[in-house]
TILUM-213207 format. One record per atom (N, C-alpha, C, O): residue number from 1; residue in three letters; atom name; y, z, x. Coordinates in pm, 1 decimal. Layout:
REM TILUM-213207
@seq NUM	type ALA	atom CA	c2 Y	c3 Z	c1 X
...
END
This chain:
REM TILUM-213207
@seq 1	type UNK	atom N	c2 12928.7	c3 5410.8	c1 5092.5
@seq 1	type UNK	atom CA	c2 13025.2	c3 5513.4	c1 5057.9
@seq 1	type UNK	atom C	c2 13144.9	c3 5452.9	c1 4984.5
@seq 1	type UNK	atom O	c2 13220.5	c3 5522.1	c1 4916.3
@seq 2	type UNK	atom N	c2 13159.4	c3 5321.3	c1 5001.0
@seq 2	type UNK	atom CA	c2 13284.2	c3 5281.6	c1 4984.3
@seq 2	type UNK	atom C	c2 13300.3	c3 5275.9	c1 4801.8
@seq 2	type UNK	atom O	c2 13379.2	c3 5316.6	c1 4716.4
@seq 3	type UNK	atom N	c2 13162.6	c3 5192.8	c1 4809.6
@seq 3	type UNK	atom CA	c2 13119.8	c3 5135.1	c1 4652.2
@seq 3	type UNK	atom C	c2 13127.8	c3 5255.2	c1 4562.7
@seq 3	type UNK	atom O	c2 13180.7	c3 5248.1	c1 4451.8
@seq 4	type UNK	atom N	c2 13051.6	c3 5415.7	c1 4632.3
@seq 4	type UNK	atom CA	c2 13059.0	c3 5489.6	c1 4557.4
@seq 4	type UNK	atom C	c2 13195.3	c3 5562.7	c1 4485.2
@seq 4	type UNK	atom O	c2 13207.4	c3 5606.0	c1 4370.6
@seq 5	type UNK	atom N	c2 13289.8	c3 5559.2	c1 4593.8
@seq 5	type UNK	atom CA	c2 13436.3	c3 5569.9	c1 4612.6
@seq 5	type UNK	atom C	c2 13527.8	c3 5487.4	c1 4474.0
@seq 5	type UNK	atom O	c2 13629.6	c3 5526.9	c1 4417.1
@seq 6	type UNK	atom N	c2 13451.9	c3 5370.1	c1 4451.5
@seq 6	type UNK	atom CA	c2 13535.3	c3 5324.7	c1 4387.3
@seq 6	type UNK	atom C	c2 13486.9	c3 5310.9	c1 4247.8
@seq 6	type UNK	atom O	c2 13558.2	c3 5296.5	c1 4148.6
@seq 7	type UNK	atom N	c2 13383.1	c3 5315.7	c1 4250.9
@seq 7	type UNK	atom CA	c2 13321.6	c3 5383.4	c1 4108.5
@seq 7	type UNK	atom C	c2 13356.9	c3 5496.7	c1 4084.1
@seq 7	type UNK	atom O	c2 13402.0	c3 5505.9	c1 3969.9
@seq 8	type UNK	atom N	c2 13357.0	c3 5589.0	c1 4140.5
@seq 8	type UNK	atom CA	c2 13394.7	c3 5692.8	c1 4095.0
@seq 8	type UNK	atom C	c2 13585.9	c3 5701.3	c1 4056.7
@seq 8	type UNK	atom O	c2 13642.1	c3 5780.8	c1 3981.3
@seq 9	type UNK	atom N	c2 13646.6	c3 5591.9	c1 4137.9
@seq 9	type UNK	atom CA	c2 13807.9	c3 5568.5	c1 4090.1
@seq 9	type UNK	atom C	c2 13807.0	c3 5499.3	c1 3945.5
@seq 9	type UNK	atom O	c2 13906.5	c3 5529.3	c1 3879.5
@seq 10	type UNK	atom N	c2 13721.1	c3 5417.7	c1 3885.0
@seq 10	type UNK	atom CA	c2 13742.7	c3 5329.7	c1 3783.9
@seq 10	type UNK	atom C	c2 13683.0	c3 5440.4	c1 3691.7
@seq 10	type UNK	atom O	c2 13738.0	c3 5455.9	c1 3582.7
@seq 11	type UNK	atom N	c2 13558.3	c3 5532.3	c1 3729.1
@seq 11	type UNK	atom CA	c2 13520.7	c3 5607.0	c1 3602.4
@seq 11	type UNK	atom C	c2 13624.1	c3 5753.6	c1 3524.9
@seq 11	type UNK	atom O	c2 13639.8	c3 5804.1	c1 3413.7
@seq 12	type UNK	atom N	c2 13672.2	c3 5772.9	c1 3662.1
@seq 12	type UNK	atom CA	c2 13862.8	c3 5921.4	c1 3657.3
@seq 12	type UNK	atom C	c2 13929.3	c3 5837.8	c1 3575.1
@seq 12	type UNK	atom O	c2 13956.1	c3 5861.3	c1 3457.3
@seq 13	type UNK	atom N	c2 13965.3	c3 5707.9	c1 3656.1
@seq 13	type UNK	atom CA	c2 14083.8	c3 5638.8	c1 3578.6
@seq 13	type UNK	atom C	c2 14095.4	c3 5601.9	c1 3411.1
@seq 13	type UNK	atom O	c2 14192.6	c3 5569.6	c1 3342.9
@seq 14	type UNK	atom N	c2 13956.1	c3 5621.1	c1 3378.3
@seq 14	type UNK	atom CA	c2 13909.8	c3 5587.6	c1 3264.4
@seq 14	type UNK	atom C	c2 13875.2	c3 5684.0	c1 3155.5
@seq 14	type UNK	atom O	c2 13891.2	c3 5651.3	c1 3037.9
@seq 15	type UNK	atom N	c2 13830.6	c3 5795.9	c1 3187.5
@seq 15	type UNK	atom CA	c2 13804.2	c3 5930.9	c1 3145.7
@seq 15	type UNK	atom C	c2 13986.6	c3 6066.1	c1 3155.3
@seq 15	type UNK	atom O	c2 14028.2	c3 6143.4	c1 3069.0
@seq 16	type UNK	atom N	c2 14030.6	c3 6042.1	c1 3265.5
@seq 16	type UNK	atom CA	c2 14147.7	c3 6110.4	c1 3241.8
@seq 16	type UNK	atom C	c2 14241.9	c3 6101.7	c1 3139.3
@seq 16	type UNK	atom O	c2 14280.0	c3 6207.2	c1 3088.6
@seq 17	type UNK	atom N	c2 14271.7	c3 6030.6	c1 3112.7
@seq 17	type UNK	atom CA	c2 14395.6	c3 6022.7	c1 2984.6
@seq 17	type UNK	atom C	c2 14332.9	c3 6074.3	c1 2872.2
@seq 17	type UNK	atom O	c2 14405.0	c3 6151.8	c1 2809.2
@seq 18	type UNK	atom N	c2 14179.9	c3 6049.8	c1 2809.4
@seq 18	type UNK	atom CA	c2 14101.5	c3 6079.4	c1 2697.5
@seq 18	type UNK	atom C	c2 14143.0	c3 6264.8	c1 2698.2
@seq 18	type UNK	atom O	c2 14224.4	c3 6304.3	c1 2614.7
@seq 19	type UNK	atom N	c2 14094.6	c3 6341.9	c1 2774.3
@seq 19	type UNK	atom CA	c2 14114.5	c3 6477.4	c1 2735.3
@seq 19	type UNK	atom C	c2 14271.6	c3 6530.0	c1 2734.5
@seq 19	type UNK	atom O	c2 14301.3	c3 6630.1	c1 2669.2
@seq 20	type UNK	atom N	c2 14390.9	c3 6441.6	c1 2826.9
@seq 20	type UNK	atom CA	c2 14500.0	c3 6451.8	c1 2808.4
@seq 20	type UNK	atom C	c2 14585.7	c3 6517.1	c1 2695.9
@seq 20	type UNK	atom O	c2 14654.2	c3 6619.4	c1 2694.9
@seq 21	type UNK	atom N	c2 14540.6	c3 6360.6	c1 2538.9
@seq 21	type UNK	atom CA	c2 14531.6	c3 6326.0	c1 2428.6
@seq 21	type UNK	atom C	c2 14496.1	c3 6422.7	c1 2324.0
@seq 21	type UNK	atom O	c2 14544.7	c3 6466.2	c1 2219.6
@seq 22	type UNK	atom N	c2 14390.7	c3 6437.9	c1 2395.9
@seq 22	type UNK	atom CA	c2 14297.8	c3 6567.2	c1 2303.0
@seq 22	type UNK	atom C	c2 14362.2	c3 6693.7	c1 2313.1
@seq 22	type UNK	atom O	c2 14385.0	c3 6776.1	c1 2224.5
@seq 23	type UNK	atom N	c2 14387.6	c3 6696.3	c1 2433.6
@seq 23	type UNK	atom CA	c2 14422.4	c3 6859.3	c1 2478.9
@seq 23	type UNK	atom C	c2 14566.5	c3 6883.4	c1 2392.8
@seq 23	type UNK	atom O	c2 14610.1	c3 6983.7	c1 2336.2
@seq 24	type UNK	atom N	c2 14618.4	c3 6752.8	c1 2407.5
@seq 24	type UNK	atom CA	c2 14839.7	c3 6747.3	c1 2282.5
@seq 24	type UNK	atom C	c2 14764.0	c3 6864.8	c1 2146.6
@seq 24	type UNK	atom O	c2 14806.2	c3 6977.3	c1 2120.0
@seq 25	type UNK	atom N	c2 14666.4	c3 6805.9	c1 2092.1
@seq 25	type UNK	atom CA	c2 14625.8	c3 6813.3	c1 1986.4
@seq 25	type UNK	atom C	c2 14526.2	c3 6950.5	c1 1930.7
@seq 25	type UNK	atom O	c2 14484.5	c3 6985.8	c1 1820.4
@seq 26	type UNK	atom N	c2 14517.0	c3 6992.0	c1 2040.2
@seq 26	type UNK	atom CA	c2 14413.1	c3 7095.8	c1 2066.0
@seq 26	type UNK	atom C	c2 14488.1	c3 7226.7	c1 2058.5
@seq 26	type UNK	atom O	c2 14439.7	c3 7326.1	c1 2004.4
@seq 27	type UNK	atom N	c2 14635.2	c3 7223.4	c1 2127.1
@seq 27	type UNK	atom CA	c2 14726.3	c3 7353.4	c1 2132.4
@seq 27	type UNK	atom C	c2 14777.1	c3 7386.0	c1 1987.2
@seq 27	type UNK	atom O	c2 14798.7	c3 7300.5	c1 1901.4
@seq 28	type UNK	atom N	c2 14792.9	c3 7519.2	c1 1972.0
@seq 28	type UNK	atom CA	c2 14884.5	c3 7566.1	c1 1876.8
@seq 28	type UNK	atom C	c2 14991.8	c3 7596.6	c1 1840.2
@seq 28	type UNK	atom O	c2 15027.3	c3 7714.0	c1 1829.5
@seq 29	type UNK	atom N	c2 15099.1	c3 7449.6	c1 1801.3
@seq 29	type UNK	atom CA	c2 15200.2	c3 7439.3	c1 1762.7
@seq 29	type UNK	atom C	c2 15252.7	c3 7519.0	c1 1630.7
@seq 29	type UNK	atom O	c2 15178.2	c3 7538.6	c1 1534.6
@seq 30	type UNK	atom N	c2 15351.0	c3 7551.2	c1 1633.8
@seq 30	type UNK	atom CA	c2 15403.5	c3 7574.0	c1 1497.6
@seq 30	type UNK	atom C	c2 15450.0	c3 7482.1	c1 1452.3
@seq 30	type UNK	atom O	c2 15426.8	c3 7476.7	c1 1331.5
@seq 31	type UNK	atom N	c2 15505.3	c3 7404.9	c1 1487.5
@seq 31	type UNK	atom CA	c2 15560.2	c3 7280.5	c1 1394.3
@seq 31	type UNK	atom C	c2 15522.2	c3 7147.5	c1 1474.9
@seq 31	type UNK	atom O	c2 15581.7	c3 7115.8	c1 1578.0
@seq 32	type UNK	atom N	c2 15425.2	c3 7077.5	c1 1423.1
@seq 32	type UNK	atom CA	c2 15382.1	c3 6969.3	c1 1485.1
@seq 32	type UNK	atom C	c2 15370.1	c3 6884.0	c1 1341.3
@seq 32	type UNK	atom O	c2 15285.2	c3 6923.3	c1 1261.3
@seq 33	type UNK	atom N	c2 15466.9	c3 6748.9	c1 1300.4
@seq 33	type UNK	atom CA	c2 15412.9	c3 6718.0	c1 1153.5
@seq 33	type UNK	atom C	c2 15273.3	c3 6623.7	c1 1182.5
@seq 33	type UNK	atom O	c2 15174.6	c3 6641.2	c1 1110.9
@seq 34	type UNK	atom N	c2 15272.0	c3 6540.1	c1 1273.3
@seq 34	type UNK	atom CA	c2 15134.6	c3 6501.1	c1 1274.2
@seq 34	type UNK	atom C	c2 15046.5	c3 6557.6	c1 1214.7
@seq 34	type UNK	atom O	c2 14949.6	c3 6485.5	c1 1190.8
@seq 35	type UNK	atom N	c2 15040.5	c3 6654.6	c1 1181.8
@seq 35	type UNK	atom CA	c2 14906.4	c3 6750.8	c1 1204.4
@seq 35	type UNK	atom C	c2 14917.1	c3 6781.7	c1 1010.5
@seq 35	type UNK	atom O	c2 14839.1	c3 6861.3	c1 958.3
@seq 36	type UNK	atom N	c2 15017.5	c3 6709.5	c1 931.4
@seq 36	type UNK	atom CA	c2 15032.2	c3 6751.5	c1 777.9
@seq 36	type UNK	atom C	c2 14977.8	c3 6595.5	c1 773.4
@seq 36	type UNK	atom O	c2 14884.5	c3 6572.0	c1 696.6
@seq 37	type UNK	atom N	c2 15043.8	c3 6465.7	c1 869.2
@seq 37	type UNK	atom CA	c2 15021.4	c3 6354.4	c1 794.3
@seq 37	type UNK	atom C	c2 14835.7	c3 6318.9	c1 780.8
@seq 37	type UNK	atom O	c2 14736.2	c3 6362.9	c1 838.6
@seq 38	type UNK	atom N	c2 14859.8	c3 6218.0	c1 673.6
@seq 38	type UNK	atom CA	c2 14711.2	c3 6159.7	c1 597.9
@seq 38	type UNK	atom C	c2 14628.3	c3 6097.6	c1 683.2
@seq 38	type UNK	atom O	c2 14506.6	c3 6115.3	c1 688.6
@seq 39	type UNK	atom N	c2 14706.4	c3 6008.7	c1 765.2
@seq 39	type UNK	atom CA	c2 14630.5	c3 5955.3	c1 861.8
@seq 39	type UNK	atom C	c2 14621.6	c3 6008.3	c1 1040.0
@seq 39	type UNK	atom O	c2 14565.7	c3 5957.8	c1 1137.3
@seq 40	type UNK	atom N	c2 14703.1	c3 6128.5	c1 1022.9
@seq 40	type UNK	atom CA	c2 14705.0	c3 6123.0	c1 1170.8
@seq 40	type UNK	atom C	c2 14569.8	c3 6093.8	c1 1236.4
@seq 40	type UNK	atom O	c2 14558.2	c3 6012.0	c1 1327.7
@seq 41	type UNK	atom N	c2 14459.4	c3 6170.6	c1 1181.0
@seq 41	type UNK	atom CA	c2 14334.6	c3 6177.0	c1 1288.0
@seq 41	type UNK	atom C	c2 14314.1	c3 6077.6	c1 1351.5
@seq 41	type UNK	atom O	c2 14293.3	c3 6064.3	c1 1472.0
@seq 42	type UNK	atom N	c2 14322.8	c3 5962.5	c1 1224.7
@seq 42	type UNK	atom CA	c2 14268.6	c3 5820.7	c1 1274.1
@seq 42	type UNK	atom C	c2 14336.1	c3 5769.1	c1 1413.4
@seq 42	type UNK	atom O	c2 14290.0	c3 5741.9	c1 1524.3
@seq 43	type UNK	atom N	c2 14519.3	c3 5767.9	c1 1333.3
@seq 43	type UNK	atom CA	c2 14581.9	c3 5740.2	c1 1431.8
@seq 43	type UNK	atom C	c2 14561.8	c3 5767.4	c1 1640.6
@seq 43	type UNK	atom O	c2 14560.9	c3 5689.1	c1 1735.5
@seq 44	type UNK	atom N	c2 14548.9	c3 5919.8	c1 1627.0
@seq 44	type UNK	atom CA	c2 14528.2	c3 5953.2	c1 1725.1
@seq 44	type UNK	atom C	c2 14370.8	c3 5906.5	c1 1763.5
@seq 44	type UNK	atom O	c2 14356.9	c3 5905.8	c1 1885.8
@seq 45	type UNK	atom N	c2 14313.9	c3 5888.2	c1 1729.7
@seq 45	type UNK	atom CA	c2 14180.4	c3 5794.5	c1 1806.2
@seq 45	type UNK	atom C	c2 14226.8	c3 5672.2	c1 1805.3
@seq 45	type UNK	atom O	c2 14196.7	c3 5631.7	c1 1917.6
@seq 46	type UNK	atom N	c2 14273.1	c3 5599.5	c1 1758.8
@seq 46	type UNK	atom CA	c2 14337.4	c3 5445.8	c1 1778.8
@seq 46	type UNK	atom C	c2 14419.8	c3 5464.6	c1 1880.6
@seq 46	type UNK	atom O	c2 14414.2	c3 5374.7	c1 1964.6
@seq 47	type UNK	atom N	c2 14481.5	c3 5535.6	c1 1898.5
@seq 47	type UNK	atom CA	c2 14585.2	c3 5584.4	c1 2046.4
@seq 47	type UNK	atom C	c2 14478.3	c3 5645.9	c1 2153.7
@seq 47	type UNK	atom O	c2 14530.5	c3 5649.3	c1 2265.2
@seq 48	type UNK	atom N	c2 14352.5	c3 5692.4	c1 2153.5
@seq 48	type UNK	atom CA	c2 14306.7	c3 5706.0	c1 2235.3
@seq 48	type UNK	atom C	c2 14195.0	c3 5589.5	c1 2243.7
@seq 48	type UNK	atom O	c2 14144.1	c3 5581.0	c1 2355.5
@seq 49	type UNK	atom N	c2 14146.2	c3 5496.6	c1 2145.8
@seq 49	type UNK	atom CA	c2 14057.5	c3 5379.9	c1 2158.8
@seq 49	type UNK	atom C	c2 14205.5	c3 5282.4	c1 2221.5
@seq 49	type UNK	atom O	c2 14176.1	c3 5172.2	c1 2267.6
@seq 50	type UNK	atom N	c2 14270.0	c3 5299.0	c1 2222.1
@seq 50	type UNK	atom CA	c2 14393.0	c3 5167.7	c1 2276.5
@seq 50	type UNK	atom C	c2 14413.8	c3 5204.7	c1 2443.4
@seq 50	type UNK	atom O	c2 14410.6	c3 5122.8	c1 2535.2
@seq 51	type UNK	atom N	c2 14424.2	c3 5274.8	c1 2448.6
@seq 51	type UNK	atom CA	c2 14434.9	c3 5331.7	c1 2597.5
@seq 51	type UNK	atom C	c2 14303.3	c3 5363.2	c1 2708.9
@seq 51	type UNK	atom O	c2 14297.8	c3 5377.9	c1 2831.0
@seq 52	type UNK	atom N	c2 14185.1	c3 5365.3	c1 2578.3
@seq 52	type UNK	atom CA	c2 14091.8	c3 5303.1	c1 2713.2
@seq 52	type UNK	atom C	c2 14070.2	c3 5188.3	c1 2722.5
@seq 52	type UNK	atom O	c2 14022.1	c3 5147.8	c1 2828.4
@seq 53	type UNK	atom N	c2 14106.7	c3 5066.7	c1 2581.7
@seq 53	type UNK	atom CA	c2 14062.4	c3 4982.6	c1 2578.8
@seq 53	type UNK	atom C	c2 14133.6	c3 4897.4	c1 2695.7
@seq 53	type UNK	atom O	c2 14080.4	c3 4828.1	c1 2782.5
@seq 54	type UNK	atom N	c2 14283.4	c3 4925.9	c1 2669.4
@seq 54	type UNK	atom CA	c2 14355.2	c3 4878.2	c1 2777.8
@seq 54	type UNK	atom C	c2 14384.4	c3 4965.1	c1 2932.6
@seq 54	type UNK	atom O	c2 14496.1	c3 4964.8	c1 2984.3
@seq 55	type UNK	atom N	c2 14292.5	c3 5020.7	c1 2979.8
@seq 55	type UNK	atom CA	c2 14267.4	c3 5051.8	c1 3133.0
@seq 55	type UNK	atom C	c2 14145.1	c3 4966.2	c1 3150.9
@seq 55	type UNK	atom O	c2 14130.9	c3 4908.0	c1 3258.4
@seq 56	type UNK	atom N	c2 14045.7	c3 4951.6	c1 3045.3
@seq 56	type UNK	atom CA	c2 13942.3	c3 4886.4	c1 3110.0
@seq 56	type UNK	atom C	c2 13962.2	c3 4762.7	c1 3122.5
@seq 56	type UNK	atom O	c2 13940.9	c3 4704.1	c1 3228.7
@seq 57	type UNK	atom N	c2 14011.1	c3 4698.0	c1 3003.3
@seq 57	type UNK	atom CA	c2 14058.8	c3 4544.6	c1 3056.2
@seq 57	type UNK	atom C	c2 14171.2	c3 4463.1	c1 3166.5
@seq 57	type UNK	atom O	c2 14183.3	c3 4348.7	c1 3210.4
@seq 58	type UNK	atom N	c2 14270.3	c3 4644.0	c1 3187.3
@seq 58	type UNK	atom CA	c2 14342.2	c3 4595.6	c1 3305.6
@seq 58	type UNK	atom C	c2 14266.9	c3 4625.3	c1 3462.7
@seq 58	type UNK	atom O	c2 14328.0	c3 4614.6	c1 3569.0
@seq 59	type UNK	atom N	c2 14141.9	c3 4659.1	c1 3451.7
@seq 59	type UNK	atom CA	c2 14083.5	c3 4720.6	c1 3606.9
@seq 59	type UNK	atom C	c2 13950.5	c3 4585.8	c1 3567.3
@seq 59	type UNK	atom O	c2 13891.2	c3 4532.5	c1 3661.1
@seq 60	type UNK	atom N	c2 13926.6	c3 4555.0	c1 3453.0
@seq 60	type UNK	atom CA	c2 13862.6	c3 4435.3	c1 3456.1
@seq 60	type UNK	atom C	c2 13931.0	c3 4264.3	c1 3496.7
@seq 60	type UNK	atom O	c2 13880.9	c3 4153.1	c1 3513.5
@seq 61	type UNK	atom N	c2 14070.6	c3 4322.1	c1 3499.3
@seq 61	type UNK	atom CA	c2 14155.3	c3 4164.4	c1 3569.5
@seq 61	type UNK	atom C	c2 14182.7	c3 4189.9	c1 3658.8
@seq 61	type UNK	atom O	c2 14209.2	c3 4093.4	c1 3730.4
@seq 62	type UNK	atom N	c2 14193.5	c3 4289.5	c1 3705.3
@seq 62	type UNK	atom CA	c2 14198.9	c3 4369.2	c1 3871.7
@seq 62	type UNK	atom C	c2 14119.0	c3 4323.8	c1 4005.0
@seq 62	type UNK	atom O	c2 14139.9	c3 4309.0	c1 4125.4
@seq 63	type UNK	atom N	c2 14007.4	c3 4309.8	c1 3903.1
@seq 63	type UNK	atom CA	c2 13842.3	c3 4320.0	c1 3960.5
@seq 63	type UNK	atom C	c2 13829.0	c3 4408.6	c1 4031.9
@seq 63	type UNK	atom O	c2 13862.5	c3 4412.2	c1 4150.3
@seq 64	type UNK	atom N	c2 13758.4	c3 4524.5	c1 3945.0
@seq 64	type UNK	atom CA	c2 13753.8	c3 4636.6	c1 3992.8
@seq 64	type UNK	atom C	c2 13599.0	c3 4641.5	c1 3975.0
@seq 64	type UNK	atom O	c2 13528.3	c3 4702.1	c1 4055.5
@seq 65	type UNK	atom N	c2 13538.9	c3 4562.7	c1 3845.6
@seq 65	type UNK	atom CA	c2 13443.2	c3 4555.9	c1 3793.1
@seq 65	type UNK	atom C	c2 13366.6	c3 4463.9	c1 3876.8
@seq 65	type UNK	atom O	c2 13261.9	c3 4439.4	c1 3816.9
@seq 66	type UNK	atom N	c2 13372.8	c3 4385.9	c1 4017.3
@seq 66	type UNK	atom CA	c2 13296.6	c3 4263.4	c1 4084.7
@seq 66	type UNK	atom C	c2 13229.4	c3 4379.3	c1 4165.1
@seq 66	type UNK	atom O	c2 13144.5	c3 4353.9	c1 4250.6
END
């Protein structure tokens, strides 16, 4: 039970912030300039590839992953 417990903490911890992100981006603002600039899209996946990249490597020095 325990193991399952904590897999299931590293896979939330890892998956929550992703729809967070999405969801900023998802509402209908009237004035949001992100949403005119050239690169935002990218940007905002680099802000969401950076933020899982860095939960997984901080729960991988954790040892969350042993």
């Amino acid at each position: 039970m325990n193991k399952i417990m904590k897999t299931l903490t590293v896979m939330t911890s890892i998956f929550i912030p992703l729809p967070f992100i999405a969801s900023i981006y998802g509402m209908n603002f009237e004035y949001m300039p992100e949403l005119t600039w050239r690169w935002a899209y990218f940007g905002v996946l680099g802000i969401i590839f950076a933020v899982d990249s860095g939960m997984l490597i901080g729960l991988y020095v954790q040892g969350w992953f042993n």
